[in-house]
Backbone of each chain as ProteinMPNN parsed JSONL, in Angstrom:
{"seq_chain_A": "XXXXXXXXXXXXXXXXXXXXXXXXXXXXXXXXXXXXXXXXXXXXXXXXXXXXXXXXXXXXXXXXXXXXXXXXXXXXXXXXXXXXXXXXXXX", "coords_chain_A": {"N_chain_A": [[38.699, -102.634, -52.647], [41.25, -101.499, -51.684], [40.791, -102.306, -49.088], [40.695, -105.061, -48.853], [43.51, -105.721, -49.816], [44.469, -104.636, -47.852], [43.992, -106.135, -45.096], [45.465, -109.04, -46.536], [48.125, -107.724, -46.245], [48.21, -107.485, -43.093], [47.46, -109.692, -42.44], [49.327, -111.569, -42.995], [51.455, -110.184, -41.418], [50.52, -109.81, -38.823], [50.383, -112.567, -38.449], [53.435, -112.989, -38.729], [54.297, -112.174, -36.432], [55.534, -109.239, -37.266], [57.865, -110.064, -38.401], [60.072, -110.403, -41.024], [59.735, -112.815, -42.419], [57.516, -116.187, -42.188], [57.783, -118.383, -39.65], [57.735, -122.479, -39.561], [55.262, -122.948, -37.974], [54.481, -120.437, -37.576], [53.113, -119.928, -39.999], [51.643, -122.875, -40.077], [49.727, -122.064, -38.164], [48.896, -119.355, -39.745], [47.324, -120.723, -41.831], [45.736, -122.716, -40.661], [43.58, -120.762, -39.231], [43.036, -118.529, -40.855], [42.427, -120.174, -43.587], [40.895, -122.251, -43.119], [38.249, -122.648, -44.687], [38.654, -122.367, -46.485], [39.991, -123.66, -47.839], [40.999, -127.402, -48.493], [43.25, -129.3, -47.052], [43.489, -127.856, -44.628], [43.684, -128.536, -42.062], [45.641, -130.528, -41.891], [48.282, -131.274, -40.59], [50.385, -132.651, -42.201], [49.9, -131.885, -44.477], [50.238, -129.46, -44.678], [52.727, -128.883, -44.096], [53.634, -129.848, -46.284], [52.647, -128.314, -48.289], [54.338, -125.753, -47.209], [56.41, -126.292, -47.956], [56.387, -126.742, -50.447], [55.649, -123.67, -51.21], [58.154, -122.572, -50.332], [59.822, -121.25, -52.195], [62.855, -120.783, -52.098], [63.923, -122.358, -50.48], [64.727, -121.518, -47.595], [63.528, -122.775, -45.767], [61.465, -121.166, -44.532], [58.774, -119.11, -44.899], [57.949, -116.292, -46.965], [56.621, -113.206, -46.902], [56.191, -113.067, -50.16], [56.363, -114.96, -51.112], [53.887, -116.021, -49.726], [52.015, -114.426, -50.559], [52.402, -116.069, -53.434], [50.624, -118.62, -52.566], [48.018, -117.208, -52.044], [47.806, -116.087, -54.263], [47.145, -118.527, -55.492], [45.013, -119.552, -54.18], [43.091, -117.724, -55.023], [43.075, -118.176, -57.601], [41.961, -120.926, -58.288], [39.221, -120.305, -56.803], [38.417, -118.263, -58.407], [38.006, -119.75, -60.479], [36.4, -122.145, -60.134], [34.101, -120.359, -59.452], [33.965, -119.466, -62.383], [33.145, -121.603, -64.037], [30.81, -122.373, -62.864], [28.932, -120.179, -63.315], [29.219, -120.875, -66.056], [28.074, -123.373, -66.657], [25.359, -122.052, -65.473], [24.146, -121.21, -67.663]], "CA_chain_A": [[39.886, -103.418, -52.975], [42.218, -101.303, -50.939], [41.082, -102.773, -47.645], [41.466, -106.84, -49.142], [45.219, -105.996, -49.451], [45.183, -104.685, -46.788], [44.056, -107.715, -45.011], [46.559, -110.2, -46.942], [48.921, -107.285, -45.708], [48.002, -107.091, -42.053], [47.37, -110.887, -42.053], [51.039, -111.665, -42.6], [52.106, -109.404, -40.446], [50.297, -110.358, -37.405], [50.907, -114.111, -38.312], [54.971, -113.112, -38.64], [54.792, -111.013, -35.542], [56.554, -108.261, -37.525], [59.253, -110.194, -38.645], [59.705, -110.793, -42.674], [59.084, -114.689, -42.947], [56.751, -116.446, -41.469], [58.368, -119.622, -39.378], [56.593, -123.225, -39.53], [54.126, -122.645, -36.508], [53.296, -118.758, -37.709], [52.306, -120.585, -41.311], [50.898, -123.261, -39.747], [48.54, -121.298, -37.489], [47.889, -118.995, -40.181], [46.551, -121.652, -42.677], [44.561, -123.232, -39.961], [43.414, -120.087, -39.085], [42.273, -118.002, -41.869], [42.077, -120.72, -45.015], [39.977, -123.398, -42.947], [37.27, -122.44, -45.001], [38.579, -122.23, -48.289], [41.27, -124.958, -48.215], [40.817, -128.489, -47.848], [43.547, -129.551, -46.29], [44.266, -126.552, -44.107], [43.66, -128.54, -40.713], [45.633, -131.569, -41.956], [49.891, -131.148, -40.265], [51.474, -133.405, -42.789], [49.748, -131.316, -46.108], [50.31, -127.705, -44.697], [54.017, -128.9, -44.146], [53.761, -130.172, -47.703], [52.758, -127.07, -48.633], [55.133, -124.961, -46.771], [58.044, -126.841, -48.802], [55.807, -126.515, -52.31], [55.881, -122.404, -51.27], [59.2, -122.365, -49.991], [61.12, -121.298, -53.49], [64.123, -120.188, -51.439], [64.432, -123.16, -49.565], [64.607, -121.448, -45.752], [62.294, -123.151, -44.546], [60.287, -119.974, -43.73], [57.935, -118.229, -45.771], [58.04, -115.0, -46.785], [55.428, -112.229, -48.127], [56.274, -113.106, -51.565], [56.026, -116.741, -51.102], [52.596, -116.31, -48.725], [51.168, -114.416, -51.936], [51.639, -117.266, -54.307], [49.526, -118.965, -52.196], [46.941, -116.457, -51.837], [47.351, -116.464, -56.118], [46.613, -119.835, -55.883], [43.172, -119.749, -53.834], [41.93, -117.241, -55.517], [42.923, -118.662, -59.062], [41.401, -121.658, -58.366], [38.097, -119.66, -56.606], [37.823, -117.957, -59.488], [37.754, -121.067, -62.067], [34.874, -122.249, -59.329], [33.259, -119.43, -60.375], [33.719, -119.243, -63.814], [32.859, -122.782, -64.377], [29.235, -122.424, -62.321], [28.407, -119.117, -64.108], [29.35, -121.612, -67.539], [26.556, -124.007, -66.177], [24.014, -121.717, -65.653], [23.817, -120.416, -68.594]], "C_chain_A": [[41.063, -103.095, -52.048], [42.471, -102.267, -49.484], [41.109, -104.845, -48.281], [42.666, -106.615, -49.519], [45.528, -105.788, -48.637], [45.261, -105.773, -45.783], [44.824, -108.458, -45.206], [47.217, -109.36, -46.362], [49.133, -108.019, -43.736], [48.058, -109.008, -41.252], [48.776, -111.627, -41.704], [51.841, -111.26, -41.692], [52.034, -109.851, -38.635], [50.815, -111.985, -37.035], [52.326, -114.202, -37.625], [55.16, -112.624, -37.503], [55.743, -110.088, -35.655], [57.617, -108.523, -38.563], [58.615, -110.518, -40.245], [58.872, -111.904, -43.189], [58.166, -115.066, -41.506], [57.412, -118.108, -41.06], [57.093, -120.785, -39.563], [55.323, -123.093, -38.845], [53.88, -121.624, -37.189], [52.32, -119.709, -39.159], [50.978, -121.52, -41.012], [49.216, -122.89, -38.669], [48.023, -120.525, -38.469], [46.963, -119.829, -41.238], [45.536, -122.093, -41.761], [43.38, -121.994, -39.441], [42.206, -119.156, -39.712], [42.075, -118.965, -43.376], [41.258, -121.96, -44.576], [39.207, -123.632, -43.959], [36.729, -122.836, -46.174], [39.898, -123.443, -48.874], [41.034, -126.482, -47.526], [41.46, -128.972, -46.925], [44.074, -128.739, -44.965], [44.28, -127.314, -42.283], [44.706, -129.945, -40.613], [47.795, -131.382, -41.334], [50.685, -131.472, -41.238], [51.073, -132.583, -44.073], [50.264, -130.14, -45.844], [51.827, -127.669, -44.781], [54.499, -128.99, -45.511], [53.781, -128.891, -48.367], [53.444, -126.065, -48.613], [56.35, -125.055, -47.743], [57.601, -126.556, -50.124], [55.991, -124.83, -52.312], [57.459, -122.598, -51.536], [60.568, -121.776, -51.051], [62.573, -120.968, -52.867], [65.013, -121.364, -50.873], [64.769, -122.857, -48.384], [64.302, -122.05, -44.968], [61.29, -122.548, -43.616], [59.343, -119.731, -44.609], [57.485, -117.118, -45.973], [57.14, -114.143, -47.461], [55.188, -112.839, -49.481], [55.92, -114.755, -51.492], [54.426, -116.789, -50.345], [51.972, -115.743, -49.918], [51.182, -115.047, -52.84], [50.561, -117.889, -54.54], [47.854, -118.658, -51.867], [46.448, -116.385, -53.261], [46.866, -117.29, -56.353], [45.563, -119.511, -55.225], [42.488, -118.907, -54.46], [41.615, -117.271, -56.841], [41.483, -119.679, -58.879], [39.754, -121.243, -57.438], [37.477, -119.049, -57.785], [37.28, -118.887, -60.707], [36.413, -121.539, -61.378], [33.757, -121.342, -59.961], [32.748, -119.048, -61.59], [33.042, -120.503, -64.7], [31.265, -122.464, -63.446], [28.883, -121.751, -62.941], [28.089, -120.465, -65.464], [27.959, -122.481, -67.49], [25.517, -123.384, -66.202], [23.762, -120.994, -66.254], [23.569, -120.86, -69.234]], "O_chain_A": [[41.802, -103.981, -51.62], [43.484, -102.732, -48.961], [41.823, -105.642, -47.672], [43.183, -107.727, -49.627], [46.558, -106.26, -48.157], [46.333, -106.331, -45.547], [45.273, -108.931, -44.162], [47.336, -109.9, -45.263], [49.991, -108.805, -43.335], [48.456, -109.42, -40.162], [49.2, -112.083, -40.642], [52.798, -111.877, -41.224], [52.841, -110.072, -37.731], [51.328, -112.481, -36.032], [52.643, -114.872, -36.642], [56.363, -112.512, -37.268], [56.605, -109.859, -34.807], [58.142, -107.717, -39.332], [57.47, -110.749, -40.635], [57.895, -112.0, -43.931], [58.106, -114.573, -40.38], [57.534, -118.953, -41.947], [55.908, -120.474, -39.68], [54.302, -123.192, -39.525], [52.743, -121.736, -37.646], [51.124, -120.0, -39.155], [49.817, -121.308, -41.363], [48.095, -123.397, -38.619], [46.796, -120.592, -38.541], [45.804, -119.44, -41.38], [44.377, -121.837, -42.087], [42.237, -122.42, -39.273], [41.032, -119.021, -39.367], [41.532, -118.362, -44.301], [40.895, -122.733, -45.462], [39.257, -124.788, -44.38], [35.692, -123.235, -46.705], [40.395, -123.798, -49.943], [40.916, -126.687, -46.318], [40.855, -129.236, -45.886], [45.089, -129.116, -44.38], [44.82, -126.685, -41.373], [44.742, -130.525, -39.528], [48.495, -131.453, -42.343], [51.709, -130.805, -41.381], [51.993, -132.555, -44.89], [50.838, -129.611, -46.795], [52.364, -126.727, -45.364], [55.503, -128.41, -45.925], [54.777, -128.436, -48.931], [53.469, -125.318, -49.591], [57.053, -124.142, -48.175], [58.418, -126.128, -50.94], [56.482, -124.423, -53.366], [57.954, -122.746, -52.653], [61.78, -121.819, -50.84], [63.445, -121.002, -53.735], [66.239, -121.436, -50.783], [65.21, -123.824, -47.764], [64.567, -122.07, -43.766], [60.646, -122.919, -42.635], [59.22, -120.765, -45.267], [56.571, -116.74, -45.24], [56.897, -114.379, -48.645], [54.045, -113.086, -49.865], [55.012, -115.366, -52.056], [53.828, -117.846, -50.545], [51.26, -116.57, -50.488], [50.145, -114.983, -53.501], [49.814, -118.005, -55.511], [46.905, -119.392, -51.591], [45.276, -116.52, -53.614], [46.078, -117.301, -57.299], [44.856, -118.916, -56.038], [41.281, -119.116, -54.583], [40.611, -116.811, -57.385], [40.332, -119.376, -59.192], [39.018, -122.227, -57.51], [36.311, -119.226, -58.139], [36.406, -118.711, -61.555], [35.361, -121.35, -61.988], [32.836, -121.607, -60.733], [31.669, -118.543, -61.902], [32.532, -120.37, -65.812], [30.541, -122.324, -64.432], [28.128, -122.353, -63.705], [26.963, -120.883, -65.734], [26.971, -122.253, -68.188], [24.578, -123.859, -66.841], [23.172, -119.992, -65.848], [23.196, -120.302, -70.266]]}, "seq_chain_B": "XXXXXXXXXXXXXXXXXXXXXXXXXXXXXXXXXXXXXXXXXXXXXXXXXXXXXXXXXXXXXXXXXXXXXXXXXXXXXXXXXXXXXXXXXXX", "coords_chain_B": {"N_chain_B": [[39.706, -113.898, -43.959], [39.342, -115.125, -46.132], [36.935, -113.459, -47.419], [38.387, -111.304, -48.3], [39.845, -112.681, -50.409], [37.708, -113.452, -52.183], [36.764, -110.914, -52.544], [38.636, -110.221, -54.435], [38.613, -111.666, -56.351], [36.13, -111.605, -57.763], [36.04, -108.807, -57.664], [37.766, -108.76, -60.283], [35.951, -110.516, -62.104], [33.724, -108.803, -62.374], [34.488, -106.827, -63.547], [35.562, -107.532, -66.243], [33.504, -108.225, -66.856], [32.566, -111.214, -66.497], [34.172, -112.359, -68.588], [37.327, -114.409, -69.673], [39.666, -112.604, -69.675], [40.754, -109.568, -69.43], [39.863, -106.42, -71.312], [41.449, -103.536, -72.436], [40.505, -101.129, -71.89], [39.034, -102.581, -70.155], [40.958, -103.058, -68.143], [41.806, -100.208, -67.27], [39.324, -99.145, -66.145], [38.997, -100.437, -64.0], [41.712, -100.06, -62.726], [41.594, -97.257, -62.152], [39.256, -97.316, -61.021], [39.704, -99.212, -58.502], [41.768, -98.859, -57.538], [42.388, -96.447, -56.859], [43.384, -95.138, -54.665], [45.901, -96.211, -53.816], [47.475, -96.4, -55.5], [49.717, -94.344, -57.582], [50.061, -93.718, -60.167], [47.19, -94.528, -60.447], [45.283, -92.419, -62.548], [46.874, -91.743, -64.735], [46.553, -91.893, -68.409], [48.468, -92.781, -69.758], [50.178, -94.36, -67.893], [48.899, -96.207, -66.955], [48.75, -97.733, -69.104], [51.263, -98.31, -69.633], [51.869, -99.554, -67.591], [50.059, -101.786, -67.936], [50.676, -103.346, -70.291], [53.068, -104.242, -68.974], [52.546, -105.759, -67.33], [51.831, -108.169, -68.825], [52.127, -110.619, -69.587], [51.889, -112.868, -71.917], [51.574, -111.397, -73.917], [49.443, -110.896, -75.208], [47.429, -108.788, -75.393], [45.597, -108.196, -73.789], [44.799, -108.793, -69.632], [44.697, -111.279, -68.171], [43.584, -113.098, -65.266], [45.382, -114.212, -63.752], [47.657, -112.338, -64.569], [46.582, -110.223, -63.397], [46.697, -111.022, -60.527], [49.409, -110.425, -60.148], [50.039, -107.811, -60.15], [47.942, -106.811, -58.09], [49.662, -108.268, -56.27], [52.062, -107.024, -56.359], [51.387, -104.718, -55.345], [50.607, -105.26, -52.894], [52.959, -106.46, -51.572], [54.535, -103.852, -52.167], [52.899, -102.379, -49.691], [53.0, -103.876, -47.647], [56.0, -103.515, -47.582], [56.315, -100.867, -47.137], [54.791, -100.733, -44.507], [56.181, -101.962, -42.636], [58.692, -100.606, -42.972], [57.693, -98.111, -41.289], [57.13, -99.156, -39.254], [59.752, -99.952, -37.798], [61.04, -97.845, -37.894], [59.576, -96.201, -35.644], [60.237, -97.805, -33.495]], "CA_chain_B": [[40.983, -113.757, -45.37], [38.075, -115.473, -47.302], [36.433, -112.229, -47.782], [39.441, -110.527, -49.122], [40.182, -113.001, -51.763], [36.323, -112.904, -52.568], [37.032, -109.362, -53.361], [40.156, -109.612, -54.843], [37.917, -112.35, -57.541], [34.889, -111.116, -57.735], [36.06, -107.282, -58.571], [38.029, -109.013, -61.44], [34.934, -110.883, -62.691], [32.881, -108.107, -62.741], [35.526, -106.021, -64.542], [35.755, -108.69, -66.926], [31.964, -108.785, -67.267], [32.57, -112.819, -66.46], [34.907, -112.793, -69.074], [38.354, -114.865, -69.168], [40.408, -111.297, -69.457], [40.24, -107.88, -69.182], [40.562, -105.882, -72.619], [42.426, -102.353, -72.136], [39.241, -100.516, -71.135], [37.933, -102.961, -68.702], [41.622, -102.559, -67.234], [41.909, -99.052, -67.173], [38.522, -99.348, -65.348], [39.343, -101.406, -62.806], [42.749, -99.853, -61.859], [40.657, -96.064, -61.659], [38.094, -97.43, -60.077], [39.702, -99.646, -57.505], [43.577, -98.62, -57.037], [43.624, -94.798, -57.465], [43.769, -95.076, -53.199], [46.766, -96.637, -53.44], [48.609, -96.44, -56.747], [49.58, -92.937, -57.881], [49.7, -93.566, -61.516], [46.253, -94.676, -61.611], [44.62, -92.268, -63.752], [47.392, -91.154, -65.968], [46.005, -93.338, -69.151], [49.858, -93.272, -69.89], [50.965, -94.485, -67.543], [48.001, -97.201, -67.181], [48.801, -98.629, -70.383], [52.809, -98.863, -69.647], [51.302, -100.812, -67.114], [49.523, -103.135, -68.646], [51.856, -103.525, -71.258], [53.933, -104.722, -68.098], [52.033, -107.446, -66.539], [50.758, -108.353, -70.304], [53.176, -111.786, -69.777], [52.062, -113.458, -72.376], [51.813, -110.503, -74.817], [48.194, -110.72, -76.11], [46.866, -107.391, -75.299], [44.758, -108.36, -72.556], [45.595, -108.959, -69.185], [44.537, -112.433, -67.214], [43.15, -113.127, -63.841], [46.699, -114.22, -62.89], [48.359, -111.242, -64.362], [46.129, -109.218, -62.523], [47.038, -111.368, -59.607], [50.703, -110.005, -60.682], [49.547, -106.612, -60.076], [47.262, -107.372, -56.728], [50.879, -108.905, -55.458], [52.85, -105.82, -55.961], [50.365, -103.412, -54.562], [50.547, -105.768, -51.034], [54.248, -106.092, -51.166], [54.359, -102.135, -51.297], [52.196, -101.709, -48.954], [53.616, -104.595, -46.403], [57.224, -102.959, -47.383], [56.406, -99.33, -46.044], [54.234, -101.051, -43.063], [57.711, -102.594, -42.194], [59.531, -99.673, -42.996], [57.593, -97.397, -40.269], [57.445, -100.122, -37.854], [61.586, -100.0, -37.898], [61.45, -96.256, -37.374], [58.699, -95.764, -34.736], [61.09, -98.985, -32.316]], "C_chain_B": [[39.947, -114.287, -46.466], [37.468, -114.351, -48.34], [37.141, -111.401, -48.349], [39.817, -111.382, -50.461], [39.006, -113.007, -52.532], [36.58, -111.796, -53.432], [37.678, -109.355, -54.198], [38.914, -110.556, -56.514], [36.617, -111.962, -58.322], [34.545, -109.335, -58.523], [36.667, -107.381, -60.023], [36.542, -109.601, -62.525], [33.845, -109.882, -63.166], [33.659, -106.668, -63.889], [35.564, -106.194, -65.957], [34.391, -108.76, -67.998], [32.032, -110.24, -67.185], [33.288, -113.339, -67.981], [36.331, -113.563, -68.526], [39.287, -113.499, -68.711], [39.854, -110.489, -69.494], [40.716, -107.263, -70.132], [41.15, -104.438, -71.841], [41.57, -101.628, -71.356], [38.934, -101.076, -70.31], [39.449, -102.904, -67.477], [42.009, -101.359, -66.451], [40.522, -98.697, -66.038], [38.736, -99.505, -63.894], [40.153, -100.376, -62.2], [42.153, -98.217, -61.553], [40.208, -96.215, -60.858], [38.836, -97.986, -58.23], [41.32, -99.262, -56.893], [43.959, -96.966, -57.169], [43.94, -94.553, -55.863], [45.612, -95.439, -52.834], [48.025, -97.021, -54.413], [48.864, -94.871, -57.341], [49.263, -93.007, -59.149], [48.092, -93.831, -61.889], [45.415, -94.307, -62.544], [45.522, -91.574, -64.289], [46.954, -92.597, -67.317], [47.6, -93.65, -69.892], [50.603, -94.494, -69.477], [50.313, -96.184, -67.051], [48.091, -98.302, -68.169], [50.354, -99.305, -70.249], [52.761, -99.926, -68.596], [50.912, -102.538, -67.299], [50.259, -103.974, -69.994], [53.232, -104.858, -69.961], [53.733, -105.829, -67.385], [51.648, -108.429, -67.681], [52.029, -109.813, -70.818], [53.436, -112.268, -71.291], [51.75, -112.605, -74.322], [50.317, -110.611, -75.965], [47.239, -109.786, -76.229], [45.464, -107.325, -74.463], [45.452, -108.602, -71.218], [44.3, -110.402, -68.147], [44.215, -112.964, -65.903], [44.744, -113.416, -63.245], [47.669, -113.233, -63.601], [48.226, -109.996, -64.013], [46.647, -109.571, -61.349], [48.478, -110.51, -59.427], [50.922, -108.749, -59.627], [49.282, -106.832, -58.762], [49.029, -107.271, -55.42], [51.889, -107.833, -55.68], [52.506, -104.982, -55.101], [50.368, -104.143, -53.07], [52.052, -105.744, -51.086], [54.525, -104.738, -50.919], [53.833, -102.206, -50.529], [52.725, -102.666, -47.45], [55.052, -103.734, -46.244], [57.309, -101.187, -46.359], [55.437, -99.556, -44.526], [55.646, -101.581, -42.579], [58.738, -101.399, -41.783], [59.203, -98.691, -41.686], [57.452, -98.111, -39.565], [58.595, -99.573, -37.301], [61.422, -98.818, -37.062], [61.217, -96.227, -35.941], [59.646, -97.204, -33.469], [62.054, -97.995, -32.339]], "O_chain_B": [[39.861, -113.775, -47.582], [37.49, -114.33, -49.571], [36.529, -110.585, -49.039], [40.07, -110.776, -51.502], [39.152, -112.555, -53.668], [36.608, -111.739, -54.661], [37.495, -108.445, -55.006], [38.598, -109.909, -57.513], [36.393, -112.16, -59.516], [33.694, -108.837, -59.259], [36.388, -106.557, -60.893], [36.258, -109.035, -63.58], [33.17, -110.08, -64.176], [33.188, -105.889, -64.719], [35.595, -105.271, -66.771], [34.225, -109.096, -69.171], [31.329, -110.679, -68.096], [33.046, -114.443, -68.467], [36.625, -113.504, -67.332], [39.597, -113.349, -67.53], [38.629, -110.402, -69.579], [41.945, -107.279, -70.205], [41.23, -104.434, -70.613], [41.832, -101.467, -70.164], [38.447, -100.426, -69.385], [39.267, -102.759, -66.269], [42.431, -101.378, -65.294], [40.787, -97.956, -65.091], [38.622, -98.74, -62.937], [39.663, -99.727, -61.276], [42.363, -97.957, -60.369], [40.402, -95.57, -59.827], [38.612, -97.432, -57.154], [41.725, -99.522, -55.76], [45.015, -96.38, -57.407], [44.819, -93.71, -55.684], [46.308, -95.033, -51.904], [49.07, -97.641, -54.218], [47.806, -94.265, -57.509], [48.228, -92.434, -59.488], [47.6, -93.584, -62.991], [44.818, -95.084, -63.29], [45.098, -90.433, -64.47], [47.039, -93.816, -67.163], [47.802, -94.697, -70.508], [51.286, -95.299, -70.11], [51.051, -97.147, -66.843], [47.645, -99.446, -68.088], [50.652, -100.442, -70.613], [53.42, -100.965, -68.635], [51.244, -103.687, -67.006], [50.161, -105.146, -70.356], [53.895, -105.86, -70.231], [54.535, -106.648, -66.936], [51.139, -109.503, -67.363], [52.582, -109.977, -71.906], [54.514, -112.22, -71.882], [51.745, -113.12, -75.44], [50.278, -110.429, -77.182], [46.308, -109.874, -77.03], [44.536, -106.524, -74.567], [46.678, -108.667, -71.314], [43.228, -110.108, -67.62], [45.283, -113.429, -65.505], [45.159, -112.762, -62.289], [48.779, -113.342, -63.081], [48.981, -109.027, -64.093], [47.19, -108.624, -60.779], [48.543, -109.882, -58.37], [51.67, -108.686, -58.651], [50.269, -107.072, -58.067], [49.33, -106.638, -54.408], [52.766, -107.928, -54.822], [53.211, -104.538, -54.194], [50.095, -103.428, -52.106], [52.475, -104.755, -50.487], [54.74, -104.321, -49.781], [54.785, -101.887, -49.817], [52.794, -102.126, -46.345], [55.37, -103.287, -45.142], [57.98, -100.689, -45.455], [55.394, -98.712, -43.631], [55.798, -100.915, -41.555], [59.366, -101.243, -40.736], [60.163, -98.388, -40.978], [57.821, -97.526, -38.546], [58.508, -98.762, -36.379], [61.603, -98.754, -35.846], [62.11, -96.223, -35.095], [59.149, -97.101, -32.347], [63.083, -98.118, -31.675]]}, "name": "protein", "num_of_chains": 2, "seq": "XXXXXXXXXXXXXXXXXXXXXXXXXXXXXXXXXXXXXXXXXXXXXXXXXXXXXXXXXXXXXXXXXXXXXXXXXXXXXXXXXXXXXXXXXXXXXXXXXXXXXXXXXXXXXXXXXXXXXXXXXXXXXXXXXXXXXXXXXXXXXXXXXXXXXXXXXXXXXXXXXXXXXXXXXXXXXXXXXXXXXX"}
């Protein structure tokens, strides 16, 4: 467990190059980046922007640790309900 | 980043036993098992419980995949905040 925070840590970090928030472009690269996989629209410009503004509780227009883990709450809420709902099925 | 939220779902589920929550024991579990690297309190069962008591939002004596998330999201903010903090220094 230690090293998957560290990860979300390390991920931010490199995205922000250091700095606190992460500007449009760092966000946008890291969504395309690391959530291809697991996010539908993650390659799509006009949703990730959407997104950026649905994080954004501050209104900056950046995104900051605390706002980039929402989003990380959210994929892995909704990963988990995936999960919990297939298990429900095959049983 | 896939692989880290994997983890981050997956160690709850099995915590859980593929339950919705985690009763006191399967938390106390968990935070032993997977956070004593990186949380000091985690085996005082004191201090475990003032814990859980603390993320325990909605006050039902369990605690919730998203108020584990809660949890999860402190333990990376610490850990981004003192990666920040010796950055600063070491410039």
């Amino acid at each position: 467990m230690e090293s998957a925070i560290k990860t979300l840590v390390t991920t931010f970090i490199s995205s922000s190059k250091g700095k606190e928030n992460l500007d449009s472009k760092g966000f946008k690269n890291l969504v395309e980046k690391q959530f291809s996989s697991i996010l539908e629209d993650a390659n799509s410009a006009d949703k990730v922007k959407e997104m950026q503004q649905g994080l954004d509780a501050n209104a900056d227009g950046k995104v900051s640790f605390g706002e980039y883990l929402t989003l990380v709450g959210y994929l892995a809420q909704s990963m988990s309900d995936r999960k919990t709902a297939a298990a429900a099925q095959s049983d």
